[in-house]
N, C-alpha and C positions, 0 to 999 in steps of 0.2 A: 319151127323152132330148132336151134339149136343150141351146145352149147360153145360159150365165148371162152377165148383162152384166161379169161380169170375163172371158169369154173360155171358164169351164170347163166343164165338161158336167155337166147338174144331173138328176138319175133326178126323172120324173115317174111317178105310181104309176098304174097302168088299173086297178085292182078287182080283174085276174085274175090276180095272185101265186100262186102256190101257197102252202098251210100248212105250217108243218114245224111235228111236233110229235117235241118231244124225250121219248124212254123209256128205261127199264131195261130188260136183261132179266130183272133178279130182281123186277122189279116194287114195288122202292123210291125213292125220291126221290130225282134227281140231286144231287150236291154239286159245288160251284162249285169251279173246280179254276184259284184264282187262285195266286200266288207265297206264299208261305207265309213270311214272317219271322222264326217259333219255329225253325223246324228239324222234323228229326223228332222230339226228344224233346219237343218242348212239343207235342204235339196235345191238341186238347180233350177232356175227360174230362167226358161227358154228367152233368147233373146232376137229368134228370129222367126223359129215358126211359133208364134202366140195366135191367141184365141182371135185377137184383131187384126191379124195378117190371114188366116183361113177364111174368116167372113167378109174379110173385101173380097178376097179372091175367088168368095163363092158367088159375089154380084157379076162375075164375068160369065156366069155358066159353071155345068158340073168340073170337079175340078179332075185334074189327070195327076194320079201321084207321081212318078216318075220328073214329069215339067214340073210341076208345081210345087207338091212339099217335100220330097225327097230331097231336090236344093238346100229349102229353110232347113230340116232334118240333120243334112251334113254337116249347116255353117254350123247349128248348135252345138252338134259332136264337137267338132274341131272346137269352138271358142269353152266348152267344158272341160277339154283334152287340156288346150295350155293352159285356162286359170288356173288349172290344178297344179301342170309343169312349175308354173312363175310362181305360184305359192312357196309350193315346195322346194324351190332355187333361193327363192327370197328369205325364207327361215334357213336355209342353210349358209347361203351368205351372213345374214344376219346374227346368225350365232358362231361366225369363226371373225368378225369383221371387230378390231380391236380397235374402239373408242375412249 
């Protein structure tokens, strides 16, 4: 530490931090566990890895998360990410847009 020329105490990093790595115990991928504005009835309803996308893929053999659901996993991030974008563009449009 030192301090900064306004007065405050500014963290200088040495190299020897420690790591912190965040896990599960069930050994799946943490979710972000921000303020949630739906409620609990609006959670999101997976559109790609579903329950009927994991049991086909379990009739080909055990499955490998990395090939198999981590794909489904991502598209869901991403298509959660923009509906949420497009929403939130869409009310802001929609509330400056003079009709």
């Amino acid at each position: 530490m030192r301090a900064a020329v306004t007065g405050a105490l500014q963290y200088i990093p040495s190299g020897q931090e420690p790591k912190i790595c965040a896990f599960s115990r069930s050994g799946l991928p943490l979710s972000a566990r921000a303020i949630n504005q739906k409620g609990v009835s609006g959670q999101y309803r997976p559109r790609f890895l579903t329950m009927d996308k994991v049991l086909e893929l379990r009739k080909t053999g055990p499955l490998d998360f990395i090939k198999s659901i981590l794909p489904l996993l991502l598209n869901d991030m991403k298509y959660a990410y923009y509906e949420a974008y497009y929403q939130t563009k869409k009310r802001s449009y929609c509330s400056h847009a003079v009709l």
